[in-house]
FIPA-864797 format. One record per residue: x negated, y, z negated of N, C-alpha, C in turn. Coordinates in Angstrom, 2 decimals, padded with zeros to 5 digits, m for minus. Layout:
<nodes>
node nc1 = X | nc2 = Y | nc3 = Z | cac1 = X | cac2 = Y | cac3 = Z | cc1 = X | cc2 = Y | cc3 = Z
...
</nodes>
This chain:
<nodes>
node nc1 = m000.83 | nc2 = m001.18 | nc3 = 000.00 | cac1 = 000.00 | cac2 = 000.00 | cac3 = 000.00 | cc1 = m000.87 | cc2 = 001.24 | cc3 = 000.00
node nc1 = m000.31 | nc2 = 002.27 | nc3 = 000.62 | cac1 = m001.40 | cac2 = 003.31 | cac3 = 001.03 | cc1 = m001.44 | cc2 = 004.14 | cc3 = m000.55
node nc1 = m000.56 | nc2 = 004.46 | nc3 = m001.19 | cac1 = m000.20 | cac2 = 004.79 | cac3 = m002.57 | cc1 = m001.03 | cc2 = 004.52 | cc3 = m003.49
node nc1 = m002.20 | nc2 = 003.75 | nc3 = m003.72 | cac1 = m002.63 | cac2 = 002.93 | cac3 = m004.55 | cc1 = m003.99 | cc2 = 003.69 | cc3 = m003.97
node nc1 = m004.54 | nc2 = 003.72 | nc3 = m002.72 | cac1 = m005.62 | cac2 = 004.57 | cac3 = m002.76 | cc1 = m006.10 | cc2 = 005.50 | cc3 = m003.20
node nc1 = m005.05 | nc2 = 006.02 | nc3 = m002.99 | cac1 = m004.80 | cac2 = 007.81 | cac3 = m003.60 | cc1 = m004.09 | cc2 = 008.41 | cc3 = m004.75
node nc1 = m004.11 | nc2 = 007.00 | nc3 = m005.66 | cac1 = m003.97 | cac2 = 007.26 | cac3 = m007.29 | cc1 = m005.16 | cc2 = 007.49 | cc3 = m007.79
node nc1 = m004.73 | nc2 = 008.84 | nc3 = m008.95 | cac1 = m005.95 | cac2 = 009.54 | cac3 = m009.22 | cc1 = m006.21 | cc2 = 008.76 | cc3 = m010.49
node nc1 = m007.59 | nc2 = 008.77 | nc3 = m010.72 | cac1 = m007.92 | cac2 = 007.91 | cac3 = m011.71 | cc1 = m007.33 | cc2 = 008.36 | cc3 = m013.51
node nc1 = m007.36 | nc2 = 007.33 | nc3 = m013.87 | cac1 = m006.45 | cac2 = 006.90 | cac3 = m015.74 | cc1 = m004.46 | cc2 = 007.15 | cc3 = m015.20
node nc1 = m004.45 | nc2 = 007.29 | nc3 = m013.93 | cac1 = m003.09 | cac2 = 007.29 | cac3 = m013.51 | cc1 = m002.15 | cc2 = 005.92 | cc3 = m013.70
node nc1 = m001.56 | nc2 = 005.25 | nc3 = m014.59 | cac1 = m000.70 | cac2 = 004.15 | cac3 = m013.91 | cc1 = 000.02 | cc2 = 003.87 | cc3 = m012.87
node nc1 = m000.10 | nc2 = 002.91 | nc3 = m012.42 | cac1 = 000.60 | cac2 = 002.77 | cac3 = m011.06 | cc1 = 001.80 | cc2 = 002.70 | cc3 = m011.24
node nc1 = 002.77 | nc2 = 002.37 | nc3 = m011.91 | cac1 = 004.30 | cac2 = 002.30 | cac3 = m012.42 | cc1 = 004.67 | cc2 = 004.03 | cc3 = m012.21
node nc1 = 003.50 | nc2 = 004.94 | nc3 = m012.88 | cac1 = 004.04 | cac2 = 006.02 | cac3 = m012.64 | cc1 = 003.93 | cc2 = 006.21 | cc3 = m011.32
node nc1 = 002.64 | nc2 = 006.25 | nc3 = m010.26 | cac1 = 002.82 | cac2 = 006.15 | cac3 = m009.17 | cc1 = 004.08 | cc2 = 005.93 | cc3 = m008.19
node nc1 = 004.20 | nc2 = 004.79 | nc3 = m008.78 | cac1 = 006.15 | cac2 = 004.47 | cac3 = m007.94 | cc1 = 007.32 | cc2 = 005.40 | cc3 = m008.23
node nc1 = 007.06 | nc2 = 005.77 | nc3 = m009.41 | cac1 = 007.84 | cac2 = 006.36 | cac3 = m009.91 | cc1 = 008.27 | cc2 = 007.95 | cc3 = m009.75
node nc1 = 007.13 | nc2 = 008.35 | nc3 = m009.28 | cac1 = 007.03 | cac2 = 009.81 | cac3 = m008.70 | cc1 = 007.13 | cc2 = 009.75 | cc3 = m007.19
node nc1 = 006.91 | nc2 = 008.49 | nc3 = m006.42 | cac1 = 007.35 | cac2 = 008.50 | cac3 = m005.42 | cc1 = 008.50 | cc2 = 008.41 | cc3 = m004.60
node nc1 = 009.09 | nc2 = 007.93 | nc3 = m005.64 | cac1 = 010.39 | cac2 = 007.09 | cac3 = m005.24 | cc1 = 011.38 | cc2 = 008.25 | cc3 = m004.88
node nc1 = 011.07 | nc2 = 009.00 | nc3 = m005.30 | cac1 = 012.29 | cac2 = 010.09 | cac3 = m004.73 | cc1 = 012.19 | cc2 = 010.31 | cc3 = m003.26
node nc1 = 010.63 | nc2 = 010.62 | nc3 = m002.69 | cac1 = 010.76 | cac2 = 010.94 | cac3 = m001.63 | cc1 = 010.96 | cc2 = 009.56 | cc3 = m000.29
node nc1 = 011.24 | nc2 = 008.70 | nc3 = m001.14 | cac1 = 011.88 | cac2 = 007.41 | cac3 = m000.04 | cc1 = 013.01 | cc2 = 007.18 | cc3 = m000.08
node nc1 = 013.70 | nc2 = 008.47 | nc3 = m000.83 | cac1 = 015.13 | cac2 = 008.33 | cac3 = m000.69 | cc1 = 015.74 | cc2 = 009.43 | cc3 = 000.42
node nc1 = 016.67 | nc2 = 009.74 | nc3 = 001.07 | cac1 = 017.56 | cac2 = 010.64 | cac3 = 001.64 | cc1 = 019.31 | cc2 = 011.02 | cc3 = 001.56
node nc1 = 020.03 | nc2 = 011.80 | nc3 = 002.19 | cac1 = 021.13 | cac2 = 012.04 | cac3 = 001.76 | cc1 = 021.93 | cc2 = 011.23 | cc3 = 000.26
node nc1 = 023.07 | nc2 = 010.80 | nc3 = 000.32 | cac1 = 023.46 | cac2 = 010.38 | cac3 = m000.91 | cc1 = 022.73 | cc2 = 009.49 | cc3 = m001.67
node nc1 = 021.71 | nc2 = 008.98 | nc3 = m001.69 | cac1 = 020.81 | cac2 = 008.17 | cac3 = m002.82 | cc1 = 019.79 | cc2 = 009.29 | cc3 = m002.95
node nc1 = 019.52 | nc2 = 010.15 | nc3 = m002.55 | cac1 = 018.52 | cac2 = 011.14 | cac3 = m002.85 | cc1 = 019.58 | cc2 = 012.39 | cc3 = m004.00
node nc1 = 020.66 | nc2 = 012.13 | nc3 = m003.28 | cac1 = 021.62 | cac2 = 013.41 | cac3 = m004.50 | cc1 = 022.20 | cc2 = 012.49 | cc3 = m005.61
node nc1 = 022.19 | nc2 = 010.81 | nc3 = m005.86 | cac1 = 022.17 | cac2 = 010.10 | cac3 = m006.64 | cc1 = 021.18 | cc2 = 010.45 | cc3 = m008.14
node nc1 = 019.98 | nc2 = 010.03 | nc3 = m006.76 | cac1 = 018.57 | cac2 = 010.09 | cac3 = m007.91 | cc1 = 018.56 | cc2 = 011.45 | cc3 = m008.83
node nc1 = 018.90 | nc2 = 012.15 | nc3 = m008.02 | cac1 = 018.64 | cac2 = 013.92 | cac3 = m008.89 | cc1 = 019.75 | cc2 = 014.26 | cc3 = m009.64
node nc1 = 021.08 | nc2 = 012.99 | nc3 = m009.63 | cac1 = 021.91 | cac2 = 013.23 | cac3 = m011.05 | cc1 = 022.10 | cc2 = 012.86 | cc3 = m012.39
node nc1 = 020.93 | nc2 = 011.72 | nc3 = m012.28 | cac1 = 020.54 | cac2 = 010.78 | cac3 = m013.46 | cc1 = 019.81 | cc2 = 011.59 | cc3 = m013.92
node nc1 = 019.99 | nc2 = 011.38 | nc3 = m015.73 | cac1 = 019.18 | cac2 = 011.88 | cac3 = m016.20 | cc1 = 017.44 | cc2 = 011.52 | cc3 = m016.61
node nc1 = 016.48 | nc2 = 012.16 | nc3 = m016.55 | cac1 = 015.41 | cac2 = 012.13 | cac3 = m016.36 | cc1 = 015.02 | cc2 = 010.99 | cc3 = m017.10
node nc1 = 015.35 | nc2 = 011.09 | nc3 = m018.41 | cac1 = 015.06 | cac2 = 010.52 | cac3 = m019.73 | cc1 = 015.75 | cc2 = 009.01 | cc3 = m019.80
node nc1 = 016.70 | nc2 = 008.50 | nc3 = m018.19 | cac1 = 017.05 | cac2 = 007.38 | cac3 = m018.67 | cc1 = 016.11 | cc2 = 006.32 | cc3 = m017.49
node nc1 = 015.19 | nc2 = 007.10 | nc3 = m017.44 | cac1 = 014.26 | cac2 = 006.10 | cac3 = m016.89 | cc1 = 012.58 | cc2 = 006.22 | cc3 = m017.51
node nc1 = 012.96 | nc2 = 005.41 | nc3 = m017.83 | cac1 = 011.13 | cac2 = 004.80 | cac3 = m018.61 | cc1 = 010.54 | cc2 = 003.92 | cc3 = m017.75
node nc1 = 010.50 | nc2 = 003.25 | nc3 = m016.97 | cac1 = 009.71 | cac2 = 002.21 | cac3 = m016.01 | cc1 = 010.02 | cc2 = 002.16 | cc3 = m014.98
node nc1 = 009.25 | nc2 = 001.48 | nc3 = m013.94 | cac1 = 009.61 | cac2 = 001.16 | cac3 = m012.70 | cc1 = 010.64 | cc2 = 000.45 | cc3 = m012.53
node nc1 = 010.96 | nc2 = m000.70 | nc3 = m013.57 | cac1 = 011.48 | cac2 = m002.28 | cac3 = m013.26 | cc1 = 012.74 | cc2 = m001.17 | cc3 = m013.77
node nc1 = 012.88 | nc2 = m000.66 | nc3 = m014.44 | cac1 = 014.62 | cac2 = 000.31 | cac3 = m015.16 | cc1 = 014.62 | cc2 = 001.03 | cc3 = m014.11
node nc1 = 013.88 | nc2 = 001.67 | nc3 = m012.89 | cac1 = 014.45 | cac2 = 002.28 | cac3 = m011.93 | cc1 = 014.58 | cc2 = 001.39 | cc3 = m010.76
node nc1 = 014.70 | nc2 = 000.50 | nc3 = m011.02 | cac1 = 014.11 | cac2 = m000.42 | cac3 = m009.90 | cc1 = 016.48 | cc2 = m001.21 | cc3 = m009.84
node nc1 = 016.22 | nc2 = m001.13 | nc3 = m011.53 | cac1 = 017.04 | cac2 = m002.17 | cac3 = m011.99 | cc1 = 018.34 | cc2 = m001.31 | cc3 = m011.61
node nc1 = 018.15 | nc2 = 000.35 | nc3 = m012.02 | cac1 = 019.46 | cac2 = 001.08 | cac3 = m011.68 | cc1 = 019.70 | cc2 = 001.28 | cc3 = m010.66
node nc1 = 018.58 | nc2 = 001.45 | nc3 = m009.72 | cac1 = 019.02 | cac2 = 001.70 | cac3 = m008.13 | cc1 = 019.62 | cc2 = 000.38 | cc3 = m007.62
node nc1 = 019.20 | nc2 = m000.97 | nc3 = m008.19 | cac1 = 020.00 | cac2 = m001.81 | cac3 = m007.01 | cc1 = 021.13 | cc2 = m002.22 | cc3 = m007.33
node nc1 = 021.59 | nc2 = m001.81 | nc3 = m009.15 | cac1 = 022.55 | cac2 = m001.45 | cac3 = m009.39 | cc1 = 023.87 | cc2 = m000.99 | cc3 = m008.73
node nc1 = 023.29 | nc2 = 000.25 | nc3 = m008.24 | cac1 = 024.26 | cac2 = 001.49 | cac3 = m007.60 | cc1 = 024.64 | cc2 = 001.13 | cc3 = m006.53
node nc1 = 023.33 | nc2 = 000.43 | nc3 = m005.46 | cac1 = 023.23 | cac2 = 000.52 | cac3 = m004.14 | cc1 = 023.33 | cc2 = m001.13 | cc3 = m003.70
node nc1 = 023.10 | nc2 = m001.86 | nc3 = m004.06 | cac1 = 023.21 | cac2 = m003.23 | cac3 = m004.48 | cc1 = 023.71 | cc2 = m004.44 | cc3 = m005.37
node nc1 = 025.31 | nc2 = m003.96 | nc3 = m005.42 | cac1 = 025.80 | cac2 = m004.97 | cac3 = m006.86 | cc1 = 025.35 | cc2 = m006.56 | cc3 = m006.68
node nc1 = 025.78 | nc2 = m006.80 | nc3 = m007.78 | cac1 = 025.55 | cac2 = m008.09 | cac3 = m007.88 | cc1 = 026.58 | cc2 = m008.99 | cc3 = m007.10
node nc1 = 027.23 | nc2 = m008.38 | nc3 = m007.00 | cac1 = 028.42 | cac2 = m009.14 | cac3 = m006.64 | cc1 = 028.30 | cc2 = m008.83 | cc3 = m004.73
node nc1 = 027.88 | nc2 = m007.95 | nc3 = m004.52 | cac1 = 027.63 | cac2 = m007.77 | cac3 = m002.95 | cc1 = 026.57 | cc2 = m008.40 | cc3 = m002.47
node nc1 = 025.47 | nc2 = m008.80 | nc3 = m003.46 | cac1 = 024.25 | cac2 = m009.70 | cac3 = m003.33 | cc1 = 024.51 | cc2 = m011.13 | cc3 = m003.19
node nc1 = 025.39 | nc2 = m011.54 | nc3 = m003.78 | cac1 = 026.03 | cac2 = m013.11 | cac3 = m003.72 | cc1 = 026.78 | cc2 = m013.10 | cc3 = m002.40
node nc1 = 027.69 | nc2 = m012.21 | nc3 = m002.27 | cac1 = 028.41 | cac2 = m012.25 | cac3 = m000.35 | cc1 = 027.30 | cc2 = m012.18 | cc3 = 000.18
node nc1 = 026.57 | nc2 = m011.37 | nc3 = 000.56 | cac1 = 025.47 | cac2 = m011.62 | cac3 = 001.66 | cc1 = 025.06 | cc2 = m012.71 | cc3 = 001.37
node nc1 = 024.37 | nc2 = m013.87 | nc3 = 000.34 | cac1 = 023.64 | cac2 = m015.04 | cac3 = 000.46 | cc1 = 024.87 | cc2 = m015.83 | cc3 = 001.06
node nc1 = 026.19 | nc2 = m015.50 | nc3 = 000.78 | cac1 = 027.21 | cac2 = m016.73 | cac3 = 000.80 | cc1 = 027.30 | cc2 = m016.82 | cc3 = 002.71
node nc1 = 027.25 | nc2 = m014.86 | nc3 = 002.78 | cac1 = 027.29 | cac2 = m014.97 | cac3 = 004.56 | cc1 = 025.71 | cc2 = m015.60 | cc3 = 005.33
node nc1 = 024.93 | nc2 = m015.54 | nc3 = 004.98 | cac1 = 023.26 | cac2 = m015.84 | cac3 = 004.88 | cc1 = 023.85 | cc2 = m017.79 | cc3 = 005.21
node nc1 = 024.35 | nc2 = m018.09 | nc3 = 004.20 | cac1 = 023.82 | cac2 = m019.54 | cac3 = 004.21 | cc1 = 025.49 | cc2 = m020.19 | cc3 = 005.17
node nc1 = 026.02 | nc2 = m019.37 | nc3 = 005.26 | cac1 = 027.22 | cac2 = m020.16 | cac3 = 006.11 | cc1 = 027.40 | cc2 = m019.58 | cc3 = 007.60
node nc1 = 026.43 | nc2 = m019.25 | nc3 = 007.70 | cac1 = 026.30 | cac2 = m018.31 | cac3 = 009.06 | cc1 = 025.84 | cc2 = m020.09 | cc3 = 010.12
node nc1 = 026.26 | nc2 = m020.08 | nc3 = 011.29 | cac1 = 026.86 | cac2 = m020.94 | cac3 = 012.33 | cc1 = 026.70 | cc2 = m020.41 | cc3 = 013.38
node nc1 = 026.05 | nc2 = m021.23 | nc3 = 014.27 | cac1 = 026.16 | cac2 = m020.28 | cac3 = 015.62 | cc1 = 027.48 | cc2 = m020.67 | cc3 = 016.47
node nc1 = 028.31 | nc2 = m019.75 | nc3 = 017.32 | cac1 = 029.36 | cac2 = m019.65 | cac3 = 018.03 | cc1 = 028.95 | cc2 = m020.57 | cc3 = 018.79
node nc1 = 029.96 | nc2 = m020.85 | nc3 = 019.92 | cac1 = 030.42 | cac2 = m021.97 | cac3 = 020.83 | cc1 = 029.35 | cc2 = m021.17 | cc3 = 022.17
node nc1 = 029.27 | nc2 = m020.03 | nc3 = 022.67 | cac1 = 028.95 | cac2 = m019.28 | cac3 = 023.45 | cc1 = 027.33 | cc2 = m018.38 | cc3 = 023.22
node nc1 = 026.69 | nc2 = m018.75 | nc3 = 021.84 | cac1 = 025.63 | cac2 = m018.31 | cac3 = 021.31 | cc1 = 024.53 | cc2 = m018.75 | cc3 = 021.81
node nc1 = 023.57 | nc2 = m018.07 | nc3 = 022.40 | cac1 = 022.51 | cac2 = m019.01 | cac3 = 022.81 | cc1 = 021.61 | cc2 = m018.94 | cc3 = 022.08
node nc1 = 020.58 | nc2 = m020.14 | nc3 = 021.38 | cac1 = 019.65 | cac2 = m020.18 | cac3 = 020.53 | cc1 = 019.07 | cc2 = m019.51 | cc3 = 020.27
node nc1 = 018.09 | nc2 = m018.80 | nc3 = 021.14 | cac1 = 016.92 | cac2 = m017.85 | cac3 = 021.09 | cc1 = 017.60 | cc2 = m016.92 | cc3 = 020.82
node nc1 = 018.79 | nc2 = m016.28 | nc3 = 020.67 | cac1 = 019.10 | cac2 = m014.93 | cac3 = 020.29 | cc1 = 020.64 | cc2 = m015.01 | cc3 = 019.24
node nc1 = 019.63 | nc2 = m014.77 | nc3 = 018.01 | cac1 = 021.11 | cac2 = m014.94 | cac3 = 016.70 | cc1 = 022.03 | cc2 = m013.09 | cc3 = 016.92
node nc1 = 023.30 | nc2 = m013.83 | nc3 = 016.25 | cac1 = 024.07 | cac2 = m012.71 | cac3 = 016.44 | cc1 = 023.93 | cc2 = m011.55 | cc3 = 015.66
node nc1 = 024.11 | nc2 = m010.43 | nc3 = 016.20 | cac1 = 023.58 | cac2 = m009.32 | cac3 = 015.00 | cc1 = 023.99 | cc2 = m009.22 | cc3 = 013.09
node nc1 = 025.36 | nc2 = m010.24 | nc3 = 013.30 | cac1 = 025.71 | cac2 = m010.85 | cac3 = 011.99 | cc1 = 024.55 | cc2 = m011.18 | cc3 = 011.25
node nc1 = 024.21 | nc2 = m012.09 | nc3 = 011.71 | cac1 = 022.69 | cac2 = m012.97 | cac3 = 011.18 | cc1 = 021.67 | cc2 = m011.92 | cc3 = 011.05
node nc1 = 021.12 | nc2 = m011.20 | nc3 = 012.04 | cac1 = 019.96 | cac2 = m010.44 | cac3 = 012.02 | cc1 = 020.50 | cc2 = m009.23 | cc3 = 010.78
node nc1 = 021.44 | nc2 = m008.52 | nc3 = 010.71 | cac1 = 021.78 | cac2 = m007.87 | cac3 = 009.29 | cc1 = 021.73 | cc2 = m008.08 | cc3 = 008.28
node nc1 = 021.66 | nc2 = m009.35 | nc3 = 008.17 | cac1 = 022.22 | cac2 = m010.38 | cac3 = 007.04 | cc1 = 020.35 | cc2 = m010.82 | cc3 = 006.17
node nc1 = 019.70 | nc2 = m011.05 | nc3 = 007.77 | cac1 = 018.43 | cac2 = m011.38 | cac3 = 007.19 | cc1 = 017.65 | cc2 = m010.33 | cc3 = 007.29
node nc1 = 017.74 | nc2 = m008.94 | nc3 = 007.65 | cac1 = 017.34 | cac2 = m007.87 | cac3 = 007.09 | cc1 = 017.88 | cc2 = m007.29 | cc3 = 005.70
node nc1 = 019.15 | nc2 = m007.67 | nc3 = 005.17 | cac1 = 019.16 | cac2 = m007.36 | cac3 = 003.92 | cc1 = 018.50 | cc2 = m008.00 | cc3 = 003.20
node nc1 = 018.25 | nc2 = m009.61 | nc3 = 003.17 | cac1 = 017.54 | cac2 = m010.17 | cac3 = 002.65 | cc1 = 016.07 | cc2 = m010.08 | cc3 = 002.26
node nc1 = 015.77 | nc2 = m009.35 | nc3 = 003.30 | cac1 = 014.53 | cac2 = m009.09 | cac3 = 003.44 | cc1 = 014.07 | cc2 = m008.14 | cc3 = 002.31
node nc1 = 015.30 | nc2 = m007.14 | nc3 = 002.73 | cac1 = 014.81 | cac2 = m005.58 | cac3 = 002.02 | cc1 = 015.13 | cc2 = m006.34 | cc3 = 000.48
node nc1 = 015.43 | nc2 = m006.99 | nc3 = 000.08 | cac1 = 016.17 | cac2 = m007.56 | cac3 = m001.33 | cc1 = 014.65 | cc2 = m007.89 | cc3 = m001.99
node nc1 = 014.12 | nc2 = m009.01 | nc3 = m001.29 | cac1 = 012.47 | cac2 = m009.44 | cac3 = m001.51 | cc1 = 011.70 | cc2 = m008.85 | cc3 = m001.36
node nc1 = 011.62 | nc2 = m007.62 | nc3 = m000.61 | cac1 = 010.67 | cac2 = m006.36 | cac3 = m000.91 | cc1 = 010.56 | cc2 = m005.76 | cc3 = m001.85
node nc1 = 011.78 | nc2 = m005.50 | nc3 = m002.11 | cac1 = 011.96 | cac2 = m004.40 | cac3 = m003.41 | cc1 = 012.01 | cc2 = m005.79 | cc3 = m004.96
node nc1 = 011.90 | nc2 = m006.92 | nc3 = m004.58 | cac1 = 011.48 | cac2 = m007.77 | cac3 = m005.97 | cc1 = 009.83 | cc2 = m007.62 | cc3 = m005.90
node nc1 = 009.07 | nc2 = m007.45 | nc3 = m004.59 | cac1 = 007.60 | cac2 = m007.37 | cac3 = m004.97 | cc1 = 007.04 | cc2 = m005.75 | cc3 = m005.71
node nc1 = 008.21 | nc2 = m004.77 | nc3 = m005.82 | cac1 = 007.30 | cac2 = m003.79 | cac3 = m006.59 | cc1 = 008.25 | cc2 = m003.62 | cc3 = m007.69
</nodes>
């Protein structure tokens, strides 16, 4: 991560993320972030935990695996190219396991 170069030294990296994170947000998750109060975030993993909260229930995380694992290809589908169903489905997934590696 380019972030990690250019932490200035006795800096933690948790804070690192943490001061960054705003500017990887835009429109309504960016006017989200700036209504919470400052003080109810102490760590990465508590901002980590409220954003996928907001933006990611739990309960919308289980439909996507349920659409993820029962996904079928149509009668008319040709192999080499899944339906954009699928490709959404395994880009959320994706972004899900990204954001578990920081």
């Amino acid at each position: 991560m380019v972030y990690v170069g250019m932490k200035p030294n006795g800096v933690d990296e948790e804070q690192v993320k943490l001061k960054g994170f705003p500017f990887s947000l835009k429109g309504a998750a960016k006017a989200w972030f700036f209504s919470i109060l400052p003080s109810s975030i102490g760590t990465w993993n508590g901002m980590k935990k409220i954003f996928l909260e907001k933006y990611f229930p739990a309960s919308r995380v289980a439909n996507k695996r349920k659409e993820i694992y029962g996904i079928q290809q149509s009668y008319r589908e040709i192999h080499s190219i899944p339906s954009s169903s699928y490709t959404r489905s395994v880009a959320h997934s994706i972004f899900l396991k990204m954001t578990d590696a920081y």
